[in-house]
C-alpha positions as CSV (number, residue, x, y, z in Angstrom):
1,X,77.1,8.7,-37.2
2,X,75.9,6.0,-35.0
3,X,74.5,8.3,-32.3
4,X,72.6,10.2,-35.2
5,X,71.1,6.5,-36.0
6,X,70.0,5.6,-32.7
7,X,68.7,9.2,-32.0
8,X,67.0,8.7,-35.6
9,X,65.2,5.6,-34.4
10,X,64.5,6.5,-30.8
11,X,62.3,9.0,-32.3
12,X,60.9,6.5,-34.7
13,X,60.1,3.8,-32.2
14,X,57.6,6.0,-31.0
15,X,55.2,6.4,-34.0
16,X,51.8,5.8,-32.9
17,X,52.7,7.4,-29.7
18,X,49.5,9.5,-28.6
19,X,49.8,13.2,-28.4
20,X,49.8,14.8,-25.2
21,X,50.6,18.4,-24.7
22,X,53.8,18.8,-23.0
23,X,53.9,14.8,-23.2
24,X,57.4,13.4,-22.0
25,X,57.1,9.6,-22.0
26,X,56.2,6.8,-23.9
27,X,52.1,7.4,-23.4
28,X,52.0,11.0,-24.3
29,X,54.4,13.2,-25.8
30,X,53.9,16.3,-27.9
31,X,56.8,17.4,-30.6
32,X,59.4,18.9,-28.5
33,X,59.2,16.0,-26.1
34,X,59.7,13.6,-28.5
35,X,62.8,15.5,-29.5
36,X,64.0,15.8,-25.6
37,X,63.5,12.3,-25.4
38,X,65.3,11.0,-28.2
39,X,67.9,13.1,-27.4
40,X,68.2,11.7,-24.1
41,X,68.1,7.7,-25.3
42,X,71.4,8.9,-26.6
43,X,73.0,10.6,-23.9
44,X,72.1,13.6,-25.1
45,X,71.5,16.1,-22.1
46,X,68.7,18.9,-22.9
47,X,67.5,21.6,-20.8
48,X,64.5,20.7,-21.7
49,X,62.0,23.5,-20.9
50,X,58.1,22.1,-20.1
51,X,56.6,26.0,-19.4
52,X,55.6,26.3,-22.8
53,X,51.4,27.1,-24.0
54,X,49.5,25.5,-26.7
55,X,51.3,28.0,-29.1
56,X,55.2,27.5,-28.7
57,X,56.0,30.6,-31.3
58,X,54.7,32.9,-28.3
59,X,57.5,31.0,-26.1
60,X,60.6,31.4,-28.7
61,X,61.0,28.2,-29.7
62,X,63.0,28.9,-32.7
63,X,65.0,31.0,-29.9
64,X,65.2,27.7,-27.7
65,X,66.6,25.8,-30.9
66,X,69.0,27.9,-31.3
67,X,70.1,28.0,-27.9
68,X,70.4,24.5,-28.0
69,X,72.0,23.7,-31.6
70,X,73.6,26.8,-32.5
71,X,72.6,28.3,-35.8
72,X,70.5,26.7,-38.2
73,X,72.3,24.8,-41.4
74,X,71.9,25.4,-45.2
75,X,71.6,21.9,-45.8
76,X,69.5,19.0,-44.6
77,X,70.4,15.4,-44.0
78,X,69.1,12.5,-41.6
79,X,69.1,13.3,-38.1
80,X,68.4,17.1,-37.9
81,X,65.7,18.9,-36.1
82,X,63.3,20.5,-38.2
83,X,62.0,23.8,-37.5
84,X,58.4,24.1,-39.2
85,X,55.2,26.9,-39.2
86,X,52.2,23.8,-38.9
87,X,48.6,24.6,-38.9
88,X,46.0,26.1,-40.1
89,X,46.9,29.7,-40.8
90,X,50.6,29.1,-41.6
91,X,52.3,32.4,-41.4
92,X,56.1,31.3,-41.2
93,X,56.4,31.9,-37.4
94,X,57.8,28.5,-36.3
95,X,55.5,26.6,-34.2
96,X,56.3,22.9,-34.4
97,X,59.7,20.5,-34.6
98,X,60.8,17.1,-36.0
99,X,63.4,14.8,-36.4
100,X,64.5,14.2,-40.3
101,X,65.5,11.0,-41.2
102,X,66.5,8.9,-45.0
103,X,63.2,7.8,-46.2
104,X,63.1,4.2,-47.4
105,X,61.8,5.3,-50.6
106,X,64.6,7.8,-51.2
107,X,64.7,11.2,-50.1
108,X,64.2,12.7,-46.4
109,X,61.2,11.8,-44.2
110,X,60.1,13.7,-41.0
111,X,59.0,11.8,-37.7
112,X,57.3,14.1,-35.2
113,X,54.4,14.6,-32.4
114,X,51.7,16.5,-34.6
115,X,48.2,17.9,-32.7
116,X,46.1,17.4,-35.5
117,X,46.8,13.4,-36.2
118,X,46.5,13.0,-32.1
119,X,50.0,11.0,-32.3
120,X,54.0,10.7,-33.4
121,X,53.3,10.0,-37.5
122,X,56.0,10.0,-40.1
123,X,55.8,10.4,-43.7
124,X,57.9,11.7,-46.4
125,X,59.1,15.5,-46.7
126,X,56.7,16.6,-49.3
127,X,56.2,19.5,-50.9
128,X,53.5,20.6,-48.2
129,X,55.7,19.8,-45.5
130,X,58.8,21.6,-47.3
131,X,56.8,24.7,-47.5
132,X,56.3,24.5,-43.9
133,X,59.9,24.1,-43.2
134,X,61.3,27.5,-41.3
135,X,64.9,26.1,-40.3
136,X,67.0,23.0,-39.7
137,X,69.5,22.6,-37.0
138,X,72.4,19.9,-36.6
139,X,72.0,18.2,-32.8
């Protein structure tokens, strides 16, 4: 449980991060760097895999999450990645990750690198982001 807390606010010390496609540092990171790297502030080792485009669904990344977590879980609680289908066009082929955590307000919340807000935002998992949600898988 601790190392699900300190991975949980690795990836939250880095809100307001800027975006940067294939970004793996504290100036630019893009959603599955800011995964790699929080996993890696708590030992974590990744093979973490950089050769991706600008659309990760063409690169398997649900196939990379897998390889990774093992099978996605039924349920959801703090500290899972979440598998999502963002942007425009949503047609349920995962594109995009985050890190789940307890929002303050009750409920889960979703930290993660998103293109379209040009930095690492977090806000609560809402209805819009729940439709988005394609799998969850336990690090």
């Amino acid at each position: 449980l601790a190392e699900r807390g300190r991975f949980i606010a690795s990836a939250r010390n880095m809100v307001g991060t800027p975006f940067g496609h294939r970004g793996r540092s504290t100036r630019k990171v893009d959603c599955v760097g800011l995964v790699a790297l929080a996993l890696a502030s708590v030992g974590r080792c990744v093979a973490d895999r950089r050769s991706y485009g600008r659309n990760p669904e063409n690169d398997g990344l649900r196939e990379v999450c897998e390889a990774h977590f093992g099978p996605p879980v039924a349920d959801m609680q703090a500290g899972d990645v979440a598998l999502f289908a963002w942007g425009a066009g949503c047609n349920r082929t995962p594109n995009h990750v985050g890190i789940l955590f307890d929002h303050p307000n009750g409920g889960l919340a979703v930290v993660h690198a998103l293109a379209q807000n040009k930095r690492v935002i977090e806000h609560g998992l809402d209805d819009d982001s729940e439709a988005r949600l394609v799998a969850v898988f336990r690090p």
